[in-house]
N, C-alpha and C positions, 0 to 999 in steps of 0.2 A: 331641303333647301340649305342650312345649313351643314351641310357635307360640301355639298357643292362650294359654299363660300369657302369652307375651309381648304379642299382643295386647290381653289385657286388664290386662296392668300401662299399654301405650300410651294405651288407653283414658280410664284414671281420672286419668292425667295430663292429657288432652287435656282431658275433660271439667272439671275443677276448675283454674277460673282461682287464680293466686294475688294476686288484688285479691278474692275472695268468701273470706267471712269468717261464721262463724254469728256471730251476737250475740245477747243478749238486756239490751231495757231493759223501763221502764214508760214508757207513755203519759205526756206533757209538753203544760201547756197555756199561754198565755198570753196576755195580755188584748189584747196590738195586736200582729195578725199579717202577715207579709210576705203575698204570694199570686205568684200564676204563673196562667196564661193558663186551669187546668183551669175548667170550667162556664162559662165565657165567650161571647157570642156573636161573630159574624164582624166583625159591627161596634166591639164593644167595641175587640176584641184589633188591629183597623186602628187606631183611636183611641191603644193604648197604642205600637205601632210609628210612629204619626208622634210622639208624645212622646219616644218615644225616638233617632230618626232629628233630632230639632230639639235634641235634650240634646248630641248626638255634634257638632252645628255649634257650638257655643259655645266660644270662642277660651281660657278660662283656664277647665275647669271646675270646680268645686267637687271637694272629698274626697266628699262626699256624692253629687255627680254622676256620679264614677266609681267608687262602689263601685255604684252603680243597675245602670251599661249594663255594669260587670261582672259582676252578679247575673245579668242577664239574659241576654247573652252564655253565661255557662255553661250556665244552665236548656236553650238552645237546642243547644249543640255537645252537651250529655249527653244528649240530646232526650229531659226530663222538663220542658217548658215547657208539656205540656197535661196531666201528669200529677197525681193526687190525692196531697195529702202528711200528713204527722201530724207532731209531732215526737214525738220519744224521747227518755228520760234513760237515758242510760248511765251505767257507773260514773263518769268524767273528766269527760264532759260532755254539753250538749242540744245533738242534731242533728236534724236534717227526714230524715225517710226518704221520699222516693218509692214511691209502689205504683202496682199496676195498677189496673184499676178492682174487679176482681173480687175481688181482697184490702183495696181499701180497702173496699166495703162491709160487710166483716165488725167494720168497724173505725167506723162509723158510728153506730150504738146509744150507744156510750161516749162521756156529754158530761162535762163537767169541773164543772159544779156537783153533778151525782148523783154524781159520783164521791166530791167533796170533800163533800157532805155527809153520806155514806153513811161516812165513813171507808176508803173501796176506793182501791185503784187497778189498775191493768192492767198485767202484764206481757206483753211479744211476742218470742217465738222468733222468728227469721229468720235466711235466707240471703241475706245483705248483697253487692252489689257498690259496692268503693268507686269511683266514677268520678272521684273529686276530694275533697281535702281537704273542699270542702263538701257533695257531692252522694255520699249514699250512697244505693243503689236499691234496694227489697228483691224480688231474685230469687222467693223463697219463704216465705210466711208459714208457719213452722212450727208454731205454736200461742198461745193466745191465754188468759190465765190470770186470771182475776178473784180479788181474794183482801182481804183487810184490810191496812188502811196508808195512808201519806200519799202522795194524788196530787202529785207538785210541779207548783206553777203559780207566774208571776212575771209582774212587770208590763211 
């Protein structure tokens, strides 16, 4: 008996990283948005690697230039560089949440002018993995809560 308990204490540690975190915000929109390679065709995203491969040869780049190829950089090392994103408003602040394809379509119906003119907005349960200060992924859509209130959106 005691095997067994110990096993499954082993278990729930092994299983539950401590970078996964539940959160829950509402749905965040805004008028001019970053993107990453998701819906992209093969040509496009060759297009956007040689831009980026001629940004990385310039001898003094801009503050601009390198927060670009370090944008992109991360999107690649967290490998959510073809994934579907949304953002979120958390308590503190608005982050991009990464999903898979099969939880972001759940997430697709929800545009931001019905939201905003309907007075709703959307909250989202998840099990969040943080893979960086910027790149949070969400493991598990846990539920998905339509209700009255102010969607935030910004410019």
């Amino acid at each position: 008996m005691k095997k067994w308990k110990l096993l499954i204490v082993l278990f729930v540690f092994i299983s539950c990283s401590p970078k996964d975190r539940i959160m829950e915000g509402d749905l965040a929109f805004k008028s001019i948005e970053i993107f990453n390679y998701y819906n992209l065709d093969q040509s496009s995203i060759d297009k956007w690697e040689k831009i980026l491969d001629s940004t990385r040869q310039i001898n003094n780049p801009s503050n601009n230039d390198l927060y670009f190829l370090k944008y992109f950089d991360n999107l690649k090392k967290y490998k959510v560089i073809k994934s579907p994103w949304v953002r979120v408003k958390f308590n503190d602040s608005v982050r991009i949440v990464y999903f898979d394809e099969s939880d972001y379509k759940l997430l697709k119906p929800y545009v931001s002018h019905d939201l905003v003119d309907n007075n709703r907005k959307v909250t989202l349960k998840m099990k969040i993995e943080i893979r960086d200060e910027y790149v949070y992924y969400c493991k598990q859509l846990l539920s998905i809560k339509k209700s009255k209130g102010k969607t935030y959106t910004s410019k």
